[in-house]
Backbone bond lengths (Angstrom), bond angles and torsions (degrees), N, CA, C in turn:
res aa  C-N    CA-C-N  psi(-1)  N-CA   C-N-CA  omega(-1)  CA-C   N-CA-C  phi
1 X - - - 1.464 - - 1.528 110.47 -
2 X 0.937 94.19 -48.35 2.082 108.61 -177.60 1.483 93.34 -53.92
3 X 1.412 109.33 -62.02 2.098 112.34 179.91 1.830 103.05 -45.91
4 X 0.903 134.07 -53.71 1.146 138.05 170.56 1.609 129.01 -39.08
5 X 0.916 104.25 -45.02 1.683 125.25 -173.10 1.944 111.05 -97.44
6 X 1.532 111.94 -26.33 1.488 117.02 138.12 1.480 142.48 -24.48
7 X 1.813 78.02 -64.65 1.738 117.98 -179.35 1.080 112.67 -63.80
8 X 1.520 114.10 -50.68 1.561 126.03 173.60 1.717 106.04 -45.46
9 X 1.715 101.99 -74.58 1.625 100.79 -172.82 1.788 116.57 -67.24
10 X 1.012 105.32 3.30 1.299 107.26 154.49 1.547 130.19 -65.66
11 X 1.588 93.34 -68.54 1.258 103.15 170.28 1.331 132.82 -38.45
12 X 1.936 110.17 -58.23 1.405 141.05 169.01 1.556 98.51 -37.99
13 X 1.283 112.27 -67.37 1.830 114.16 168.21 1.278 103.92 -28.90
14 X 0.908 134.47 -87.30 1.721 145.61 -149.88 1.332 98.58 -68.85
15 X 1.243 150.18 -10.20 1.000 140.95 162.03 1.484 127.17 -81.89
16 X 1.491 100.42 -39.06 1.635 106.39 -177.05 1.851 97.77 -77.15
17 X 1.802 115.61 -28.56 1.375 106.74 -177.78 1.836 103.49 -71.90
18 X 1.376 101.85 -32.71 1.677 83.58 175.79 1.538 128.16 -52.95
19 X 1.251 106.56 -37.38 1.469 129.02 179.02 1.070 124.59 -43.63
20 X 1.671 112.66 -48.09 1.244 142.50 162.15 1.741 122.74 -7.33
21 X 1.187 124.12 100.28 1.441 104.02 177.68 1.470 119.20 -80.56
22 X 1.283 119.21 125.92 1.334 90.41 -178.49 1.414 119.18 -126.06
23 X 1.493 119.30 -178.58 1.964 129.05 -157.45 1.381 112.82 -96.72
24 X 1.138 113.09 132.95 1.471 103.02 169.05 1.741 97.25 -114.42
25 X 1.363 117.46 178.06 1.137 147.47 160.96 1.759 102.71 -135.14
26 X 1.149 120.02 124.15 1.315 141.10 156.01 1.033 117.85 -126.16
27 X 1.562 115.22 152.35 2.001 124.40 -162.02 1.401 83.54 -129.03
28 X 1.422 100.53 169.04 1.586 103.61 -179.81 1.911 86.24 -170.27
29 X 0.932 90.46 164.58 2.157 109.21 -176.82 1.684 75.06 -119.31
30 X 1.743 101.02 142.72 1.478 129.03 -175.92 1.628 78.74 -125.49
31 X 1.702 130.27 166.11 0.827 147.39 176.54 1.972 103.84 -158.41
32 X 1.175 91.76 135.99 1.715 82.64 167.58 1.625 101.92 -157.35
33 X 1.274 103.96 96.31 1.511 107.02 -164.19 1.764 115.83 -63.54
34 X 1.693 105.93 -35.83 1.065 95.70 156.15 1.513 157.77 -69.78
35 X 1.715 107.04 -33.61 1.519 92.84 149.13 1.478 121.82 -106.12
36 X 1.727 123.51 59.80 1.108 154.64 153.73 1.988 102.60 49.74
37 X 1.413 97.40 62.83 1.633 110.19 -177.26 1.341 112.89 -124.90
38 X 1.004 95.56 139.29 1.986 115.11 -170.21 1.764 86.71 -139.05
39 X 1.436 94.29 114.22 1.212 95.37 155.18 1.854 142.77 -158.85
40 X 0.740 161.29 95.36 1.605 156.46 -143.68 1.149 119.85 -50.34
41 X 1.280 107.10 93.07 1.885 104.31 -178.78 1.920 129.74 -102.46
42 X 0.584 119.08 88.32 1.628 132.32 162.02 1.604 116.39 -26.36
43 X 0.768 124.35 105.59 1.412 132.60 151.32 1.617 124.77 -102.85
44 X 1.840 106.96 119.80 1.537 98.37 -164.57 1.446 83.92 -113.77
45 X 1.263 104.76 142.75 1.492 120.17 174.23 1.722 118.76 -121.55
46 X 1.433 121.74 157.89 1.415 133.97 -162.74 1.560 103.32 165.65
47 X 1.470 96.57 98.20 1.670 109.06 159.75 1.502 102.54 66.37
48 X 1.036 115.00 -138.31 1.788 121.39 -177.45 1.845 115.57 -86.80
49 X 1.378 98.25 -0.53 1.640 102.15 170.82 1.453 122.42 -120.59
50 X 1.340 119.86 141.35 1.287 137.69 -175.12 1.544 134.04 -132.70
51 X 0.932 128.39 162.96 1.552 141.77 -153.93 1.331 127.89 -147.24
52 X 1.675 109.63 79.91 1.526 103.33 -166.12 1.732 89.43 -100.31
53 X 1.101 113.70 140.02 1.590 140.13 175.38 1.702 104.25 -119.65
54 X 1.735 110.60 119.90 1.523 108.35 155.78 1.490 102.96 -114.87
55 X 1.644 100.61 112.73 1.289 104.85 156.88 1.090 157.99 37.95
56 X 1.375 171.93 56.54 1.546 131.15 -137.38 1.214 111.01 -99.07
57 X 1.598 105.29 160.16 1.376 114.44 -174.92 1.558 102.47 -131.12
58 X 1.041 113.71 8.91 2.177 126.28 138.38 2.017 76.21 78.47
59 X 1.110 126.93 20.41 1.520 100.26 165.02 1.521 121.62 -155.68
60 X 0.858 123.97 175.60 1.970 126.52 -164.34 1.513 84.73 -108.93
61 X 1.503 106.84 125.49 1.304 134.12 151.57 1.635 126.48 -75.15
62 X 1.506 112.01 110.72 1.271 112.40 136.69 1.210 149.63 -130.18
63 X 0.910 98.75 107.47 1.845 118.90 -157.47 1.688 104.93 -79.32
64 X 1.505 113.12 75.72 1.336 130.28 -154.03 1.946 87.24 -120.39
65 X 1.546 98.53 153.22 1.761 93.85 -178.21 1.892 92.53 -169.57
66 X 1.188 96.05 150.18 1.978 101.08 166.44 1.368 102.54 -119.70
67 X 1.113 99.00 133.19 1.900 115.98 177.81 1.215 96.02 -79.16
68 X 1.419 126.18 177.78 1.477 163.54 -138.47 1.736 80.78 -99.97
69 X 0.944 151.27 -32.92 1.513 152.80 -157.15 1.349 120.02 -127.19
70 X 1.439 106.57 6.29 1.446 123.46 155.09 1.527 101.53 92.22
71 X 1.443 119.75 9.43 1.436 101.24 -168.05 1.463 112.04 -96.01
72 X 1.283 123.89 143.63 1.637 138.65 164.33 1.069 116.27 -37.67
73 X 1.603 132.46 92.24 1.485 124.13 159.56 1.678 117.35 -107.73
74 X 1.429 99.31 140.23 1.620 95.66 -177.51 1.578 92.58 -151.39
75 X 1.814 99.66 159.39 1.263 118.35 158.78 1.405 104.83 -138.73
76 X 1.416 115.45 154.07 1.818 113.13 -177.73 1.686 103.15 -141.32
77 X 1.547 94.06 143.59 1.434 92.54 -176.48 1.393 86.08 -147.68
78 X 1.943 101.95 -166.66 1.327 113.11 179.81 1.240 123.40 -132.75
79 X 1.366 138.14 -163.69 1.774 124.18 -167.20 1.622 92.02 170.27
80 X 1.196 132.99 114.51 2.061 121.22 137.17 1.440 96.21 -137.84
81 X 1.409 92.47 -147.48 1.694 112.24 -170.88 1.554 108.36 -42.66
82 X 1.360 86.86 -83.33 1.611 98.67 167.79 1.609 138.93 -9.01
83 X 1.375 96.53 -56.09 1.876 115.10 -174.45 1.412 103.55 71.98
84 X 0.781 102.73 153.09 2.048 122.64 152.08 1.529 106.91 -62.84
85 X 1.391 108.70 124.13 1.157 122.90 -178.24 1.599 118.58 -128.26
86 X 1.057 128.20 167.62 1.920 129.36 -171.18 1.542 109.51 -147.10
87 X 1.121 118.66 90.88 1.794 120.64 -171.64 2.013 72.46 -85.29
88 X 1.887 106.94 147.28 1.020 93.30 142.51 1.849 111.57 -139.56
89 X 1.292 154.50 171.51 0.802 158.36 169.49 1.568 112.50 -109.65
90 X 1.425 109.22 111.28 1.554 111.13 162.61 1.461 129.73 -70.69
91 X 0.874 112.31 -18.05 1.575 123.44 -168.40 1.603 125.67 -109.05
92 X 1.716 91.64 -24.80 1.659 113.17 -177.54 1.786 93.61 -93.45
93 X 1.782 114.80 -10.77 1.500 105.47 -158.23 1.498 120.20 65.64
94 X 1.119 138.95 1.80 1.321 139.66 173.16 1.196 134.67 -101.58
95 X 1.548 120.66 171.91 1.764 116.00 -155.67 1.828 91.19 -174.91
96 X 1.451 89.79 99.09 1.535 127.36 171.82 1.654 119.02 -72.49
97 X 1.300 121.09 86.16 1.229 88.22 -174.05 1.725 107.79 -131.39
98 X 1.684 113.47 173.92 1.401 114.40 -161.83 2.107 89.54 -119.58
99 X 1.214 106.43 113.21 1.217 99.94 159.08 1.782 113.41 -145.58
100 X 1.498 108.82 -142.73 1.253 108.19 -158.49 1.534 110.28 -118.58
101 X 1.291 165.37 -175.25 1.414 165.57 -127.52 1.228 106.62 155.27
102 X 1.523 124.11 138.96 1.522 130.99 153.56 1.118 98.74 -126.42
103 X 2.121 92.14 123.61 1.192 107.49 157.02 1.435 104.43 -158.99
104 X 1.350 107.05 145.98 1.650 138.36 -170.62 1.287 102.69 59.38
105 X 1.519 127.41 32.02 1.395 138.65 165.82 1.840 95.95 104.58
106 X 0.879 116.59 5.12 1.340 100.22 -159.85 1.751 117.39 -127.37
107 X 1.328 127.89 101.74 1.616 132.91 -174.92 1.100 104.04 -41.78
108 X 1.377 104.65 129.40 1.519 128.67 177.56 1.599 107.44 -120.50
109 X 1.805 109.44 141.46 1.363 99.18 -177.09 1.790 101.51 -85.50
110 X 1.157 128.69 -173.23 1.870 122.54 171.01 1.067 92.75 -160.73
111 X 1.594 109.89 152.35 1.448 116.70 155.59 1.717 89.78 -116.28
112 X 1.782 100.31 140.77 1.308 118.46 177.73 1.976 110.52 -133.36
113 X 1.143 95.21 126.16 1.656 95.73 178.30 1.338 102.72 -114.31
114 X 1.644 111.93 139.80 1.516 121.27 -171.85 1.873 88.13 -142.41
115 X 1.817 89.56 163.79 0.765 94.82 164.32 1.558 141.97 -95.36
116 X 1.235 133.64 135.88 1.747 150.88 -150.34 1.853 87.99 -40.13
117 X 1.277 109.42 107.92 1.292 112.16 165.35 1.652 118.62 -57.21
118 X 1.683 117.12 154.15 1.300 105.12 -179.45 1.917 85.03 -114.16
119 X 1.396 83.46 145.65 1.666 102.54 -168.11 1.480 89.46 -116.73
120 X 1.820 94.23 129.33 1.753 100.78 166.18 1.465 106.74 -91.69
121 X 1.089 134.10 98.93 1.716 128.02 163.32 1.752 95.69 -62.47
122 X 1.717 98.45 136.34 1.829 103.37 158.64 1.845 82.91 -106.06
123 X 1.493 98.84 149.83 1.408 99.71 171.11 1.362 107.24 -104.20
124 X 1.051 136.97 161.36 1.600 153.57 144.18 1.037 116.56 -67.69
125 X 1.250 102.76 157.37 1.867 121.46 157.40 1.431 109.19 -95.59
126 X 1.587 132.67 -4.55 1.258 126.88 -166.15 1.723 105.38 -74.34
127 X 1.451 105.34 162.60 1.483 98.62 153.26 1.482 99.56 -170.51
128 X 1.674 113.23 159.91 1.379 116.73 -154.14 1.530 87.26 -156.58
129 X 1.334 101.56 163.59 1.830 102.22 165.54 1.195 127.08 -141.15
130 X 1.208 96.52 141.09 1.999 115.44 -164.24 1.299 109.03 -82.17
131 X 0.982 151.42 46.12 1.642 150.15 -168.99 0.817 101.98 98.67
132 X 1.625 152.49 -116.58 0.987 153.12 -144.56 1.821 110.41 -118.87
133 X 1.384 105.05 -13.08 1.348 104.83 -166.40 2.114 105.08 -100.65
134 X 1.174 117.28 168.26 1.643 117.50 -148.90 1.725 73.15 -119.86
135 X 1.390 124.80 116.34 1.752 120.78 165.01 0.824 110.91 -113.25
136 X 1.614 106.91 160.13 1.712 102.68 176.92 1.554 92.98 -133.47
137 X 1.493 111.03 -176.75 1.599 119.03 -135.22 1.561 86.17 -128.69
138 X 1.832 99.51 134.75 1.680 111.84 -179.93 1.586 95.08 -125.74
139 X 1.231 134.61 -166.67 1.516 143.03 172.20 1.717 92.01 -164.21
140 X 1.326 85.78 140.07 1.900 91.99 179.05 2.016 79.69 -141.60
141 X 2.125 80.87 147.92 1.859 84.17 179.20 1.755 78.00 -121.73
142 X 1.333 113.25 141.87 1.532 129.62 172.46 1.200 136.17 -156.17
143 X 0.908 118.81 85.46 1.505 128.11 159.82 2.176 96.90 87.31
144 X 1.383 92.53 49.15 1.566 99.32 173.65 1.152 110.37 81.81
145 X 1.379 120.11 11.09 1.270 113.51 132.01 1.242 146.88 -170.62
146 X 1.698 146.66 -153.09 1.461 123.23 -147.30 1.687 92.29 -133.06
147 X 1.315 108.88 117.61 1.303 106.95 176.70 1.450 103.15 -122.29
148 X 1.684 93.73 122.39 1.753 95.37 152.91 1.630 129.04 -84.79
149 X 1.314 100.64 157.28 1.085 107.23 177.69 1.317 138.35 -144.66
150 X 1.628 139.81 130.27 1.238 125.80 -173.95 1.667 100.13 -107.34
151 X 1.638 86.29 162.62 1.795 107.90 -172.39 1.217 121.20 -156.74
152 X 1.648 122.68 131.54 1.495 117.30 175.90 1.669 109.31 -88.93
153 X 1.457 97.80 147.28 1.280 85.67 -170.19 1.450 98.66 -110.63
154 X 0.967 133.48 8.87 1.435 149.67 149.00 1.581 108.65 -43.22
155 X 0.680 117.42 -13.60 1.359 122.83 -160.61 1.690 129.23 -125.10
156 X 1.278 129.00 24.27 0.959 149.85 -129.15 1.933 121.93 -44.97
157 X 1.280 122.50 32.40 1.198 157.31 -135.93 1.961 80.85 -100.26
158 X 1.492 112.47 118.61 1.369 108.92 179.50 1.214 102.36 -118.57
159 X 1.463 132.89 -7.24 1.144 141.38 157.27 1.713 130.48 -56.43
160 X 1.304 119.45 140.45 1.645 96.94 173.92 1.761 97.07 -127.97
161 X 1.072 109.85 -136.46 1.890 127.31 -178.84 1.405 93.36 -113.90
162 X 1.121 122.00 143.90 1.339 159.27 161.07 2.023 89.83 63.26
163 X 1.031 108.67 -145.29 1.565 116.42 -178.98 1.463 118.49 -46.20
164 X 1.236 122.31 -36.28 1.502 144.52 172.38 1.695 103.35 -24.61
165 X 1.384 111.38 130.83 1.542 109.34 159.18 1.435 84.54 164.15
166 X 1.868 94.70 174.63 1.581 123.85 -176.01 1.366 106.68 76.85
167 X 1.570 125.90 46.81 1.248 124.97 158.02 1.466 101.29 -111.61
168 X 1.117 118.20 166.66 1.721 134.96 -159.49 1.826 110.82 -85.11
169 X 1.403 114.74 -5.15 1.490 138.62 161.47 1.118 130.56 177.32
170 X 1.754 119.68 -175.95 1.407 102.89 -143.34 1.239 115.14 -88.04
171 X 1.679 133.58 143.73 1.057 144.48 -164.98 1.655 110.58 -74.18
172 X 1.794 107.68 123.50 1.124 102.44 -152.56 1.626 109.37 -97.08
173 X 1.691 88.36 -16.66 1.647 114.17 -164.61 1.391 124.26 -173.43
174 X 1.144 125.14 135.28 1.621 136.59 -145.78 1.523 99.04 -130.95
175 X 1.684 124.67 136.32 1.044 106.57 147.58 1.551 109.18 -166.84
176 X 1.249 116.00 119.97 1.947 114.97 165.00 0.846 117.82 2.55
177 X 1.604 115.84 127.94 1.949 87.57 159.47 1.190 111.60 -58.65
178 X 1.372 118.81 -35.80 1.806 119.94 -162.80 1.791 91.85 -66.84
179 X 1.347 127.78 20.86 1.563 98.92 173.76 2.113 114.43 63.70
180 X 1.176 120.56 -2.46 1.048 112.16 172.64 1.231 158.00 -121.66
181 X 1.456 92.25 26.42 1.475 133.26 -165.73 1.690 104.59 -155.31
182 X 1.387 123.13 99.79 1.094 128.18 152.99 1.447 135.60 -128.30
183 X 1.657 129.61 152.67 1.308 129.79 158.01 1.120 133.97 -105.37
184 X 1.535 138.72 139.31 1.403 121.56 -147.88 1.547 83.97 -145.92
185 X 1.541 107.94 129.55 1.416 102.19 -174.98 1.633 104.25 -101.71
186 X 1.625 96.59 141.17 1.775 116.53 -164.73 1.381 105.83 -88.71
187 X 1.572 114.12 -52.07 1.745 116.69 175.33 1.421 109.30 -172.18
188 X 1.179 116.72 174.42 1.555 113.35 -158.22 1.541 90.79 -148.06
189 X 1.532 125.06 137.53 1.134 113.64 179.71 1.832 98.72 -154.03
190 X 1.480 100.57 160.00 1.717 101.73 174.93 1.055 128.53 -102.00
191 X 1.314 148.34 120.01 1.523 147.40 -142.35 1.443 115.87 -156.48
192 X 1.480 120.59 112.62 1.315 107.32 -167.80 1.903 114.69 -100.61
193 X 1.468 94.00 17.09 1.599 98.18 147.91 1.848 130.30 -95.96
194 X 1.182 107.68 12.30 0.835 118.59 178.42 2.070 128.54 -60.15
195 X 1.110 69.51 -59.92 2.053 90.13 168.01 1.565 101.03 -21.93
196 X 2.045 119.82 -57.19 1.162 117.89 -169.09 1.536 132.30 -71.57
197 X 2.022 101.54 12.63 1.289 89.97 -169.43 1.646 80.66 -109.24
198 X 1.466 147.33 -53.12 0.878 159.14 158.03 1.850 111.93 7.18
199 X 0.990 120.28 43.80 1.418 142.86 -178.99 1.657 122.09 -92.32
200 X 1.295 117.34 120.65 1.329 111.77 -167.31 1.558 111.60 -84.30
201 X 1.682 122.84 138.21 1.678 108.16 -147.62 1.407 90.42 -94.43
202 X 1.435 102.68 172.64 1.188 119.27 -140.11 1.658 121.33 -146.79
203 X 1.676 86.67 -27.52 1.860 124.36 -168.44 1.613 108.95 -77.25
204 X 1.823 118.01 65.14 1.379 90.56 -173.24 1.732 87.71 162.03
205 X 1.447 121.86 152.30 1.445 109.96 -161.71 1.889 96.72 -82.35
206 X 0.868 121.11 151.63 1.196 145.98 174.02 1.661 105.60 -75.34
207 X 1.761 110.47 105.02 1.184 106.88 155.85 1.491 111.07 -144.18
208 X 1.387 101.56 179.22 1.450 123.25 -175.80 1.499 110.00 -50.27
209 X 1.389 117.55 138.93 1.690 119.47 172.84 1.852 99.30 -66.35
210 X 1.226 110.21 -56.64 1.703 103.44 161.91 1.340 111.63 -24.65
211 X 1.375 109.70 -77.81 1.838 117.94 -166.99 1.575 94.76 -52.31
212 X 1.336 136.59 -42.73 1.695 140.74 175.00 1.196 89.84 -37.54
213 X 1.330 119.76 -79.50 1.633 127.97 -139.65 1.847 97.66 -67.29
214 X 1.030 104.47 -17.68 1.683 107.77 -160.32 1.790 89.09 -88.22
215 X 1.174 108.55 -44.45 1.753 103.62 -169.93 1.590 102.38 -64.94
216 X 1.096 120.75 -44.34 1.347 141.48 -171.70 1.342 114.77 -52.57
217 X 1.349 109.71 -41.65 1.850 118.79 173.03 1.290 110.81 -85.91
218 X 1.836 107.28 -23.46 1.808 90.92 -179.45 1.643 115.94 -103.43
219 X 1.355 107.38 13.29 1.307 126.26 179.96 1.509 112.70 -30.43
220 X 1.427 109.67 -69.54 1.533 124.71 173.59 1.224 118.58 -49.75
221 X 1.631 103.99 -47.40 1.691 97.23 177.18 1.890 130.49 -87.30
222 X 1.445 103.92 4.89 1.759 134.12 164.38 1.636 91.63 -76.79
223 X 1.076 129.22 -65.10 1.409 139.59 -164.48 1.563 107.82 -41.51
224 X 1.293 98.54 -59.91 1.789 129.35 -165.42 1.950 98.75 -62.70
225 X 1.490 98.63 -47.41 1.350 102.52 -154.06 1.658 92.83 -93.16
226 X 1.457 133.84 -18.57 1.651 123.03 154.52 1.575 110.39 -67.07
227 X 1.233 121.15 -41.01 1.131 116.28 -175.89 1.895 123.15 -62.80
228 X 1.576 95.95 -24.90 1.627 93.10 -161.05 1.828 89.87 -83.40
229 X 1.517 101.07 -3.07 1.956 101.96 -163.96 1.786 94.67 -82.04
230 X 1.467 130.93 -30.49 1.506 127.92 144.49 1.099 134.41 -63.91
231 X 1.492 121.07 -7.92 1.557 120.24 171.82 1.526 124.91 -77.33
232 X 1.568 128.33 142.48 1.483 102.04 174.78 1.276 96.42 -54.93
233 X 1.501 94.90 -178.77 1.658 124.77 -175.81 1.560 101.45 -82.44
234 X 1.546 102.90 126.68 1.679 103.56 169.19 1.552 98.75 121.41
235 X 1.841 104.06 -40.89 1.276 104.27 -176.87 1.816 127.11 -31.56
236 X 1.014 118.28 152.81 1.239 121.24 162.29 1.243 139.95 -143.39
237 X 1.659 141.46 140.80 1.086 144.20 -128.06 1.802 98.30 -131.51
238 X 1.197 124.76 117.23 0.867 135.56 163.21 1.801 127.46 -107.25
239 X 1.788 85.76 103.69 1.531 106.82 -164.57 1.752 115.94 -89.62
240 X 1.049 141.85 118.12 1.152 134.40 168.49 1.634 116.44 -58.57
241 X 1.761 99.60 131.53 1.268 116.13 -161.27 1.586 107.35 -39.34
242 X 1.089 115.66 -47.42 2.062 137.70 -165.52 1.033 101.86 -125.88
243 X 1.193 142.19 82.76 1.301 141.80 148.50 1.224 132.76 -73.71
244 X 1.823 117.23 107.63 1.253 146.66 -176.76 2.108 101.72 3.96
245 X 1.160 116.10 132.64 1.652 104.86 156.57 1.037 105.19 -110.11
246 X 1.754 145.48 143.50 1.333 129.80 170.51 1.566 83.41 -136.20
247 X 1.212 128.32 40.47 1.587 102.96 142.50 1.652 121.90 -93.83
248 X 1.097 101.19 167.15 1.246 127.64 -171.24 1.866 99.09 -36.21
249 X 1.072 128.06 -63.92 1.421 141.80 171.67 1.323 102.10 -120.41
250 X 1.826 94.90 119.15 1.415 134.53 -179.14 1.813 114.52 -66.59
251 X 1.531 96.48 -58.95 1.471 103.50 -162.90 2.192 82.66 -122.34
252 X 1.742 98.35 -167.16 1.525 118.55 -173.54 1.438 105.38 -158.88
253 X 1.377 115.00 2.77 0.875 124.70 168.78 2.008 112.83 -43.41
C-alpha cells in the first residue's frame, strides 16, 4: 500500500512538473552593416510572452556620407540606456515596442503598440548544420524585405528576436537577402527567474503605430528641413534621389 501511494505522489509530481511553463533566455549577435551596429540582444521568453532587448550603445546614430558625385546620403536611428526593445504577446495578438522618432531634427524615444503581424513562412526542403544542431530553411517577405531563415525544430521555441515568431522551432539564424541585416544565436538557456524581466516598455512618450509609420516616412525630410534651419541662407543640399534604407523594415505598406 505504502509502494502504491509513493507511485501515486510520484506520478501527481510529474504531472504538475509537466504542466510547468517554462523560461528561456536566449542571446543572439544583431549585425546591421548598414547603419554600422553590432549589438547583443536578449530575448526572454515565458508562455505566450516575450522580451527582445538590443543592447545599448549610449549614442544617436547618424550614419550620413557624400558619394563620389556629391550626393547626400543618410540613415538615422537611435540608441541610450534603455535600448530598443519588442514585448510581444501571442495570445493578446500584440507587439509592444520601444524605439526612436525624428522630429524637429531631434530623436525621440516612443512606445508604439501594433497589432501581432501575420507572417507567411515559405518553407524549404534545405537543411544545413549550425554546430551541433541539423536546421532547416524558412523565407519570410516583410515590410520590404526578404529574410531567410534557419531553425531547429527539435526545439520547440515559437518565439524569435525582435518581431519574429510562429516558426515550428527555435530560430538559429537570420539573415537579409541583401546580406545586411543579420542574427546569430550565441546561447540559449532555462531560468525560472526569468518571467521578472519580461516587462512591457514603458520608457518613452506613447504614440500611435499610425503617428510611427508617419514619422518614419518623413524622417529624411524632418532631417533636411532642421538641417537647412543651421545652414547660411542660400545654402544648398544635395540629396540622392533613393537613399539606401537599412532598417530593419523598409516600407508599411
Amino acid at each position: 500500500m505504502k509502494k502504491i501511494i509513493i507511485l501515486i505522489i510520484i506520478i501527481i509530481s510529474q504531472s504538475i512538473f509537466g504542466q510547468e511553463v517554462k523560461s528561456y533566455l536566449i542571446s543572439y549577435k544583431y549585425l546591421n552593416i548598414g547603419l554600422d551596429e553590432s549589438k547583443d540582444v536578449n530575448l526572454y521568453i515565458k508562455g505566450n510572452e516575450s522580451l527582445t532587448i538590443f543592447h545599448e550603445n549610449d549614442s544617436l546614430i547618424d550614419a550620413s556620407s557624400v558619394d563620389d558625385e556629391g550626393n547626400f546620403n543618410f540613415n538615422i536611428s537611435g540608441d541610450d540606456k534603455v535600448g530598443k526593445r519588442v514585448y510581444k504577446n501571442l495570445k493578446q495578438e500584440k507587439i509592444v515596442f520601444r524605439d526612436f522618432y525624428s522630429k524637429e531634427g531631434k530623436l525621440n524615444p516612443c512606445i508604439v503598440e501594433e497589432k501581432l503581424p501575420k507572417f507567411n513562412w515559405v518553407f524549404g526542403s534545405d537543411v544545413k548544420k549550425i554546430g551541433d544542431f541539423l536546421c532547416n530553411y524558412a523565407k519570410l517577405d516583410f515590410r520590404g524585405r526578404t529574410y531567410e531563415v534557419w531553425f531547429n525544430n527539435q526545439i520547440p521555441i515559437s518565439h524569435g528576436p525582435w518581431k519574429f515568431y510562429g516558426l515550428p522551432g527555435l530560430i538559429m539564424e537570420i539573415k537579409s537577402k541583401d546580406l545586411n541585416i543579420s542574427f546569430t544565436l550565441n546561447k540559449i538557456k532555462e531560468s525560472s527567474s526569468i518571467s521578472d524581466k519580461i516587462q512591457i516598455p514603458n520608457e518613452g512618450e506613447k504614440i500611435s503605430f499610425d503617428d510611427y509609420v508617419n514619422f518614419k516616412e518623413n524622417a529624411i525630410n524632418d532631417f533636411i528641413k532642421n538641417l537647412y534651419s543651421k545652414l547660411p541662407r542660400g545654402a544648398k543640399i544635395k540629396l540622392n534621389s533613393k537613399p539606401e534604407n537599412y532598417n530593419l523594415e523598409k516600407e508599411f505598406k
